[in-house]
C-alpha positions in Angstrom: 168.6 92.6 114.4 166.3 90.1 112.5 163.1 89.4 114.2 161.6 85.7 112.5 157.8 85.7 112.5 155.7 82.9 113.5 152.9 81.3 112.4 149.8 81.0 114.8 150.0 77.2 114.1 154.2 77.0 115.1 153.2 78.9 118.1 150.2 76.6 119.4 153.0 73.5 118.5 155.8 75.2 120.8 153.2 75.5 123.4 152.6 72.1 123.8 155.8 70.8 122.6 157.1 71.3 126.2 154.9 68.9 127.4 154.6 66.2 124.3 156.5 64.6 121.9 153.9 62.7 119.6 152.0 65.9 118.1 149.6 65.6 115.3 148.3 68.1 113.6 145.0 67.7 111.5 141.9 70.0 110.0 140.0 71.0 107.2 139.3 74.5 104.8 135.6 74.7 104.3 134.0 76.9 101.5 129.9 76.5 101.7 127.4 78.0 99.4 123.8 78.2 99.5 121.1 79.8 97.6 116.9 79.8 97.0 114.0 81.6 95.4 111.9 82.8 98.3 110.4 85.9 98.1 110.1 86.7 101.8 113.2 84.7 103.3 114.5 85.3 106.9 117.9 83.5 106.6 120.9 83.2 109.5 120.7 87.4 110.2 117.2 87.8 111.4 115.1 90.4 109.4 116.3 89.8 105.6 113.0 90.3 103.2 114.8 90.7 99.4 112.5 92.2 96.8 114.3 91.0 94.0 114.3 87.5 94.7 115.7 84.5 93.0 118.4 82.0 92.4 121.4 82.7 92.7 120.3 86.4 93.7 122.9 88.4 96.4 120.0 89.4 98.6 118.7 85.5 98.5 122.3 83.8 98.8 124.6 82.8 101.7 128.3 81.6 101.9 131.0 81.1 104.1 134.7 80.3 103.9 135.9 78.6 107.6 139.6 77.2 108.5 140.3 74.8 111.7 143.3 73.7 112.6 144.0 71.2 115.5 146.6 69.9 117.6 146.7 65.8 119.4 149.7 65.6 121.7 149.6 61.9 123.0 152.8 61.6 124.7 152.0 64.0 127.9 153.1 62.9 131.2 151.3 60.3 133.6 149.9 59.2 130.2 147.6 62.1 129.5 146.5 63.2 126.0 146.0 67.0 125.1 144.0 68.7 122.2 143.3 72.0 121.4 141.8 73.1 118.1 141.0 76.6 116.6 138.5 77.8 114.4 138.4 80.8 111.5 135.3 81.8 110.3 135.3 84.0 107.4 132.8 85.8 104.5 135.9 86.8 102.3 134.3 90.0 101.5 131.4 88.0 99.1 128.9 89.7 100.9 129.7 92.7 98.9 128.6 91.6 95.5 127.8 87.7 96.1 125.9 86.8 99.8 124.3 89.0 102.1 124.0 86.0 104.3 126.1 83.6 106.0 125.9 80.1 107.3 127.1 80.5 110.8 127.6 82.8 113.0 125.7 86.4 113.8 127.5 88.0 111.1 129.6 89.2 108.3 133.4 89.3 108.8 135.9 87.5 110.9 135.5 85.4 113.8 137.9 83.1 115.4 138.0 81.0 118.8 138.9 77.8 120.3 136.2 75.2 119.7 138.3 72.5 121.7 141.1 72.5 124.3 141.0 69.9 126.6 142.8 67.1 128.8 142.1 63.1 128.4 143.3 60.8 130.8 143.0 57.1 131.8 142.1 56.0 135.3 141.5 52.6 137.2 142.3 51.2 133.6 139.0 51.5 131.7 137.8 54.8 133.1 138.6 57.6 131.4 138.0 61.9 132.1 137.9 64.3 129.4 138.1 67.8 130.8 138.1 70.9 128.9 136.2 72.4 125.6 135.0 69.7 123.7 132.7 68.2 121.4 129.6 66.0 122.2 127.5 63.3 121.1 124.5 62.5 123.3 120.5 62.4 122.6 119.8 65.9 123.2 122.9 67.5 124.2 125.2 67.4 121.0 127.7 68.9 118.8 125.8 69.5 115.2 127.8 68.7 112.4 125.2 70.0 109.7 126.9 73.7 109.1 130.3 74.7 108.6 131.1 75.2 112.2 130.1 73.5 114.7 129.0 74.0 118.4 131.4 72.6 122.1 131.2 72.6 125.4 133.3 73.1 128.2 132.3 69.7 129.8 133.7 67.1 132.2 133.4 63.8 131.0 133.7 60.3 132.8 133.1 57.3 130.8 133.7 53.8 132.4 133.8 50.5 130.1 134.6 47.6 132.9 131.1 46.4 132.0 131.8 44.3 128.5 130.7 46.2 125.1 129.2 48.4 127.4 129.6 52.5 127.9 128.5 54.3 131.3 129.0 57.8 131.0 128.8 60.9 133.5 129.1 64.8 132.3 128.8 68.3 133.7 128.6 70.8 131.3 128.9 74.3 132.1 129.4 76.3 129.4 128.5 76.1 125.0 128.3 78.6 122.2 126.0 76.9 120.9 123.1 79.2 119.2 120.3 77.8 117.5 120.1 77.9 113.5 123.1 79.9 113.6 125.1 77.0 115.4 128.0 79.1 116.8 127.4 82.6 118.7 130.4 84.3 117.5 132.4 87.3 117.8 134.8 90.0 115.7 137.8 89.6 117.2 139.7 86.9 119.1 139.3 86.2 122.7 135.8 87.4 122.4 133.4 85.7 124.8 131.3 83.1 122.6 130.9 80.7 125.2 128.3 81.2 128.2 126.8 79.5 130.9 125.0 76.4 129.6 122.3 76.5 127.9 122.4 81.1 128.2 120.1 80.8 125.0 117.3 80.2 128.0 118.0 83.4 129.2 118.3 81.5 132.6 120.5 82.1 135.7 121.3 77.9 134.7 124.3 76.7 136.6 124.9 74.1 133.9 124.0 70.6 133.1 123.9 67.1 133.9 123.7 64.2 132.1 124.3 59.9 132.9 123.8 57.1 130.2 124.5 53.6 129.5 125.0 52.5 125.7 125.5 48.7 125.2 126.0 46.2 122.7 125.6 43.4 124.9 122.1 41.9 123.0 123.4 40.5 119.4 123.1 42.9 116.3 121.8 45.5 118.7 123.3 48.5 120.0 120.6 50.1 123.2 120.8 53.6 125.1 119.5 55.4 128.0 120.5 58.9 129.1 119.4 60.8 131.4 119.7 64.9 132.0 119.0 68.0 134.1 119.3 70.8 133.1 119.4 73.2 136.4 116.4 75.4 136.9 115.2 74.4 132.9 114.3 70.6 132.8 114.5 67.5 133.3 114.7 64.9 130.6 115.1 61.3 129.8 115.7 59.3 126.3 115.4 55.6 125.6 116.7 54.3 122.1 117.5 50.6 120.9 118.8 49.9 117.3 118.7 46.6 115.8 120.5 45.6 112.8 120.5 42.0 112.1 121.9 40.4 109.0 119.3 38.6 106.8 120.8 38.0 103.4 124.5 38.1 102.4 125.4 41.6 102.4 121.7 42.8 103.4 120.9 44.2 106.3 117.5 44.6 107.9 117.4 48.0 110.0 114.8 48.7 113.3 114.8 50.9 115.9 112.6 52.6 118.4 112.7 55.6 120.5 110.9 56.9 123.7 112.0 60.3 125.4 110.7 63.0 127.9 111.6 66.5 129.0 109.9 67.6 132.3 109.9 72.1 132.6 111.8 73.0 135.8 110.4 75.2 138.0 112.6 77.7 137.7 111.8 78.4 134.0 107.6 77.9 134.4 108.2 80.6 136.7 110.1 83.1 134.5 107.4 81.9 131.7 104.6 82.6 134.0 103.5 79.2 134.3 101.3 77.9 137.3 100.8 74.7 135.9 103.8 72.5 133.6 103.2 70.0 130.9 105.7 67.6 130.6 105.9 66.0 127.1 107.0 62.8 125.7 108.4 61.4 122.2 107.8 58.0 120.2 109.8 57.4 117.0 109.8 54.0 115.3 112.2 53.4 111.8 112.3 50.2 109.7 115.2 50.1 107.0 117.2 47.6 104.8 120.8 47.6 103.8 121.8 45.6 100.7 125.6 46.2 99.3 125.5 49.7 98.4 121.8 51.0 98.4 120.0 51.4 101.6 116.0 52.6 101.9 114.6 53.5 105.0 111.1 54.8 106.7 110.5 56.6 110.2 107.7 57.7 112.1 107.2 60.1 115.4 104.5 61.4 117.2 105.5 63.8 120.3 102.4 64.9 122.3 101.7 68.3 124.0 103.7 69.7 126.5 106.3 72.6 127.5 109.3 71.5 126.3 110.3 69.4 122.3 113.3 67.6 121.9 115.5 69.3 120.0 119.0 69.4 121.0 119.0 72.0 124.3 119.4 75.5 123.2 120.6 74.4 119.1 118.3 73.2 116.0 118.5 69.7 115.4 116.8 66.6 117.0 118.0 62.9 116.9 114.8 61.6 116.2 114.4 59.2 113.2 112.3 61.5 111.4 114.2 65.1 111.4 114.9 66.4 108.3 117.5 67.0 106.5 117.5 71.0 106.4 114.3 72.2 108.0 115.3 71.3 111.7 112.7 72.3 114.5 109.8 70.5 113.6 109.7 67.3 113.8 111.1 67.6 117.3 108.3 70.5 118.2 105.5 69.7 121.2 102.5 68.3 119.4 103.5 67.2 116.1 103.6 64.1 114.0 106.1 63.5 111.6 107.3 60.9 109.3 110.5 60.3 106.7 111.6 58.4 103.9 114.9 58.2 103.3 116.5 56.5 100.1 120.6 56.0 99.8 122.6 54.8 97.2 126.8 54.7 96.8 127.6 54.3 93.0 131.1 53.1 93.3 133.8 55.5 91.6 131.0 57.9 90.7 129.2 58.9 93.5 127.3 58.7 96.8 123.4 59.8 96.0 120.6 60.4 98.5 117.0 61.1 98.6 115.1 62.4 101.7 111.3 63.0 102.1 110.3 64.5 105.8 106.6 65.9 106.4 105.5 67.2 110.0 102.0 68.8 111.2 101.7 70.7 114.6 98.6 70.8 116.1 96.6 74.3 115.7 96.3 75.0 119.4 100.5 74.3 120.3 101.0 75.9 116.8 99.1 79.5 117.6 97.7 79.4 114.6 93.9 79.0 112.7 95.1 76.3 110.9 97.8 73.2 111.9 101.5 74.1 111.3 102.7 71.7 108.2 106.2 71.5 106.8 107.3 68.9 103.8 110.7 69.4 102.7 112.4 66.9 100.1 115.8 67.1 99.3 118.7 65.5 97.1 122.1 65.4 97.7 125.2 63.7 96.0 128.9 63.5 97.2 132.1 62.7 95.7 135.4 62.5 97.3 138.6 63.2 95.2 141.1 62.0 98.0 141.3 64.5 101.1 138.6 66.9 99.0 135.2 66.3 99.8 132.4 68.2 97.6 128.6 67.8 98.0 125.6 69.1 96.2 122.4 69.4 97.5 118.9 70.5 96.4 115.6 70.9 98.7 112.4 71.7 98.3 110.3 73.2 101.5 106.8 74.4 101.9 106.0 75.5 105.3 103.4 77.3 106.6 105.5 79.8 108.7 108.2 79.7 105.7 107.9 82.1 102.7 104.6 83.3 103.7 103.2 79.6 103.0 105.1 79.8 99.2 107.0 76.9 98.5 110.8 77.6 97.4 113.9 75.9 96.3 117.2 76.0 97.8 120.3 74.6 96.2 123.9 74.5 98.3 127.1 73.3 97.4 129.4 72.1 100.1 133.6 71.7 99.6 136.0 70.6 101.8 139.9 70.0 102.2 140.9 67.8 104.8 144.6 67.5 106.1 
């Protein structure tokens, strides 16, 4: 008796199968390098301090391989759409002889899990629910795209257009594996739990959270934002954005935008932080940039002023303020802190797509801890080129941080590729 083996991929189709007939299948192979000359560096594994330390060094280098693979079935009954996606994380065994570090995850190995699996369905004709493990794009509660796996949520999701060019949305989200520079809290084997209770990096008996926005492009050239969140038993926050883009020129653009946002501490968490009085904190970012065929320059400033909580994305790294940089995330976004960034970008047709990025930040002494203020300056190059579904990217960056490297500069160089299908 012949038994036929399956593929993990033919067995997810069969599963839905029964339910759709338009199925399409998409996803990407990911192989990401990185590597820098600090002498005391701390990378994704906490506690890493190489003596022999250089480029392209094992004890100073990190690398991943990762796999996703996902499944649209748009032809569901009462008109529902189903997606479920899987991710593979892998080190290949290079941290043997090549990496002792990797980009994602809390270690060395195999991990695998379902980053989405969800249900999306149309009611009262421009409402629609998404239900399920997903990814998310709001102010402060986001999927970040920056590694090579990213953070979801298992989130409800109501989002209503009756209003013309307009967006009001409504979510609860309960659950997220998201886990600060690491991105994804992962584990060895499948079925392992690498979601909890949203955001469980608080250490907080949080319930979930909640968020409502409006995003409209009513006003001519301008797209404008609100959101509002709360986070049960954390905080309380609000962000305000507008983004104006009128043309000027033939193919020139001019670029402005503004931001205002604040997060409130809940009581709940100024009691476990022993807090008899709270701080709440608030965010101002302006950016002024032009767009002419090709080439687009660009400068941003941000002050946030004291307070308990920054604006970083809740319970991740990065922040969607104007001025975060392009590797070193937590700073612009921390309580106290002005920051500004230049950003230069230029697409060299059939050669490349080239960027420059120059982000400094200073924390005041007193929110900082420290005898001095807390500065980070980071300037970093990249440059991308696309050879039909692969994608490859170089990258250089230069940090010098006080709480980095024992206040040494270093550079890091990283090399990104990607297959799409």
């Amino acid at each position: 008796m012949k038994f036929a083996k399956l593929s993990l991929a033919a067995i997810m189709a069969m599963g839905i199968s029964a339910f759709a007939t338009d199925i399409k299948v998409d996803g990407d192979v990911k192989v990401f390098y990185g590597t820098n000359d600090a002498d005391e560096w701390a990378g994704a594994l906490a506690g890493h301090a190489p003596e022999d330390s250089g480029l392209f060094k094992q004890d100073n280098s990190y690398a991943n391989a990762a796999f996703r693979i996902g499944m649209t079935a748009n032809d569901m009954p009462a008109g529902l759409t189903g997606r479920i996606s899987l991710t593979l994380l892998e080190t290949l065994g290079l941290e043997s002889s090549i990496v002792s570090d990797v980009w994602a995850g809390n270690h060395v190995g195999s991990q695998i899990w379902f980053d989405e699996a969800n249900i999306k369905g149309t009611v009262f004709d421009k409402t629609t629910v998404i239900a399920g493990r997903q990814y998310l794009d709001t102010p402060m509660v986001f999927s970040e795209k920056w590694n090579i796996a990213s953070n979801s949520y298992d989130a409800a999701v109501v989002v209503d257009q009756h209003i013309e060019k307009t967006a009001l949305v409504a979510a609860w989200v309960m659950r997220s594996n998201v886990n600060g520079i690491n991105t994804v809290s992962t584990e060895e084997r499948f079925g392992g739990q690498t979601f909890d209770t949203f955001p469980g990096a608080f250490g907080s008996d949080a319930n979930g959270a909640y968020a409502f926005g409006a995003v409209t492009s009513l006003i001519p050239y301008t797209t404008a934002q609100a959101w509002y969140y709360s986070v049960d038993s954390i905080a309380d926050a609000y962000w305000l954005q507008a983004d104006v883009k009128p043309a000027i020129g033939e193919d020139m653009n001019l670029e402005i935008g503004g931001q205002f946002a604040g997060t409130m501490l809940g009581d709940g968490m100024a009691k476990k932080l022993g807090l008899n009085d709270t701080d709440d904190a608030t965010v101002w970012a302006v950016k002024v940039g032009l767009d002419i065929a090709g080439a687009r320059i660009s400068g941003a400033y941000s002050s946030v002023d004291k307070g308990d909580v920054g604006f970083a994305n809740v319970g991740g790294a990065q922040s969607k303020l104007y001025t975060e940089a392009w590797w070193n995330y937590g700073y612009v976004s921390a309580t106290d802190t002005d920051a500004y960034n230049i950003t230069a970008e230029y697409s060299w047709a059939d050669v490349a797509d080239f960027g420059a990025y120059y982000t400094y930040s200073e924390q005041d002494k007193k929110t900082a801890g420290t005898a001095d203020d807390k500065e980070m300056t980071e300037f970093a190059l990249t440059a991308s080129k696309s050879f039909g579904a692969f994608d490859t990217s170089l990258a250089y960056i230069y940090t010098d941080a006080d709480d980095q490297n024992d206040g040494d500069s270093y550079n890091t160089l990283q090399v990104y590729l990607t297959y799409n299908f």
